[in-house]
C-alpha positions, 0 to 999 in steps of 0.5 A: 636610337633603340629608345626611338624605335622603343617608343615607335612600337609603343605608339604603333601598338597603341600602348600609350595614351593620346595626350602622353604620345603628343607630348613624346613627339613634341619632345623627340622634335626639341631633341639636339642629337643629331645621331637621332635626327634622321630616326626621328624625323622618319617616326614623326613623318611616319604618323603625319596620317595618324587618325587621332587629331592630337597625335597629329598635332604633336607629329606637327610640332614635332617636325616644326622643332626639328627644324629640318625643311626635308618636312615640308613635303610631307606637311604639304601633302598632310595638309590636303588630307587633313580634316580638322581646321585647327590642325590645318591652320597649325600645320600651314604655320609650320609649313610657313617656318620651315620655309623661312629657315 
Protein backbone atom coordinates (compact mmCIF):
# COMPACT_ATOMS: atom_id res chain seq x y z
CA UNK A 1 0.00 0.00 0.00
CA UNK A 2 2.66 2.80 0.75
CA UNK A 3 4.19 2.18 -2.76
CA UNK A 4 0.43 2.80 -4.23
CA UNK A 5 0.26 6.15 -2.52
CA UNK A 6 4.38 6.55 -3.16
CA UNK A 7 3.42 6.43 -6.63
CA UNK A 8 -0.13 8.68 -6.53
CA UNK A 9 1.95 11.78 -5.09
CA UNK A 10 4.57 11.36 -7.81
CA UNK A 11 1.96 11.32 -10.44
CA UNK A 12 -0.03 13.70 -8.90
CA UNK A 13 3.13 16.19 -8.69
CA UNK A 14 3.83 15.61 -12.07
CA UNK A 15 7.44 13.94 -11.05
CA UNK A 16 7.38 11.45 -13.39
CA UNK A 17 7.10 11.34 -17.31
CA UNK A 18 4.06 10.67 -19.21
CA UNK A 19 5.05 7.55 -21.19
CA UNK A 20 6.91 6.26 -17.40
CA UNK A 21 3.24 6.94 -15.55
CA UNK A 22 1.27 4.90 -18.54
CA UNK A 23 3.37 2.14 -18.01
CA UNK A 24 3.30 2.24 -14.16
CA UNK A 25 -0.54 2.15 -14.23
CA UNK A 26 -0.56 -0.33 -16.79
CA UNK A 27 1.42 -2.54 -14.44
CA UNK A 28 -0.25 -1.66 -11.13
CA UNK A 29 -3.62 -2.90 -13.32
CA UNK A 30 -1.56 -6.68 -13.82
CA UNK A 31 -0.69 -6.71 -9.97
CA UNK A 32 -2.05 -10.11 -8.07
CA UNK A 33 -2.42 -8.45 -4.58
CA UNK A 34 -5.55 -8.56 -3.65
CA UNK A 35 -4.50 -6.44 -0.30
CA UNK A 36 -3.61 -3.76 -2.98
CA UNK A 37 -6.49 -4.18 -5.35
CA UNK A 38 -8.76 -1.55 -3.78
CA UNK A 39 -5.84 1.05 -3.44
CA UNK A 40 -5.24 0.77 -6.91
CA UNK A 41 -8.28 0.68 -8.58
CA UNK A 42 -9.20 3.89 -6.63
CA UNK A 43 -5.37 5.43 -8.21
CA UNK A 44 -6.08 4.60 -11.66
CA UNK A 45 -10.23 5.75 -11.41
CA UNK A 46 -8.88 8.72 -9.84
CA UNK A 47 -6.93 9.61 -13.24
CA UNK A 48 -9.64 8.52 -15.73
CA UNK A 49 -9.76 12.64 -16.18
CA UNK A 50 -6.04 13.04 -16.33
CA UNK A 51 -5.48 15.89 -19.42
CA UNK A 52 -2.60 13.97 -20.89
CA UNK A 53 -4.08 11.13 -23.44
CA UNK A 54 -1.62 8.46 -22.45
CA UNK A 55 -2.00 8.71 -19.02
CA UNK A 56 -5.38 8.04 -19.82
CA UNK A 57 -4.59 5.45 -21.83
CA UNK A 58 -2.57 3.70 -19.28
CA UNK A 59 -5.55 4.32 -16.55
CA UNK A 60 -7.80 2.31 -19.44
CA UNK A 61 -5.55 -0.65 -19.54
CA UNK A 62 -4.81 -0.43 -16.09
CA UNK A 63 -8.53 -0.93 -14.95
CA UNK A 64 -8.85 -3.45 -17.90
CA UNK A 65 -6.22 -5.75 -16.11
CA UNK A 66 -7.65 -5.45 -12.74
CA UNK A 67 -10.35 -7.24 -13.87
CA UNK A 68 -12.87 -5.91 -11.55
CA UNK A 69 -16.62 -4.79 -13.27
CA UNK A 70 -16.89 -2.16 -10.28
CA UNK A 71 -14.86 0.13 -13.40
CA UNK A 72 -17.38 -0.07 -15.77
CA UNK A 73 -19.25 3.00 -14.46
CA UNK A 74 -16.53 5.10 -14.49
CA UNK A 75 -15.09 3.67 -18.13
CA UNK A 76 -18.96 4.89 -19.02
CA UNK A 77 -18.70 8.08 -17.64
CA UNK A 78 -15.02 8.55 -19.25
CA UNK A 79 -16.29 7.77 -22.26
CA UNK A 80 -18.49 10.63 -22.67
CA UNK A 81 -15.70 12.88 -21.66
CA UNK A 82 -13.21 11.78 -23.78
CA UNK A 83 -11.94 13.72 -26.71
CA UNK A 84 -9.51 11.52 -28.29
CA UNK A 85 -11.13 8.84 -31.00
CA UNK A 86 -8.29 6.45 -30.21
CA UNK A 87 -8.84 6.63 -26.61
CA UNK A 88 -12.50 6.24 -27.08
CA UNK A 89 -12.33 3.20 -29.06
CA UNK A 90 -9.94 1.76 -26.41
CA UNK A 91 -11.94 2.56 -23.61
CA UNK A 92 -15.52 1.26 -25.13
CA UNK A 93 -13.36 -2.17 -25.65
CA UNK A 94 -12.55 -2.46 -21.98
CA UNK A 95 -15.97 -1.62 -21.36
CA UNK A 96 -16.78 -4.43 -23.64
CA UNK A 97 -14.62 -6.98 -21.53
CA UNK A 98 -15.25 -6.12 -18.32
CA UNK A 99 -19.04 -6.79 -19.33
CA UNK A 100 -18.08 -10.42 -20.23
CA UNK A 101 -16.10 -11.16 -17.08
Amino acid sequence: KPVIRALAKLIREQQLSDNLICEALISIGRLQDDDTKSDRFELLASLLSHHVPIVRDGVVAGLSFLDDRKAIPYLRRALTLETVRTLRGIIEIAIKDLETT
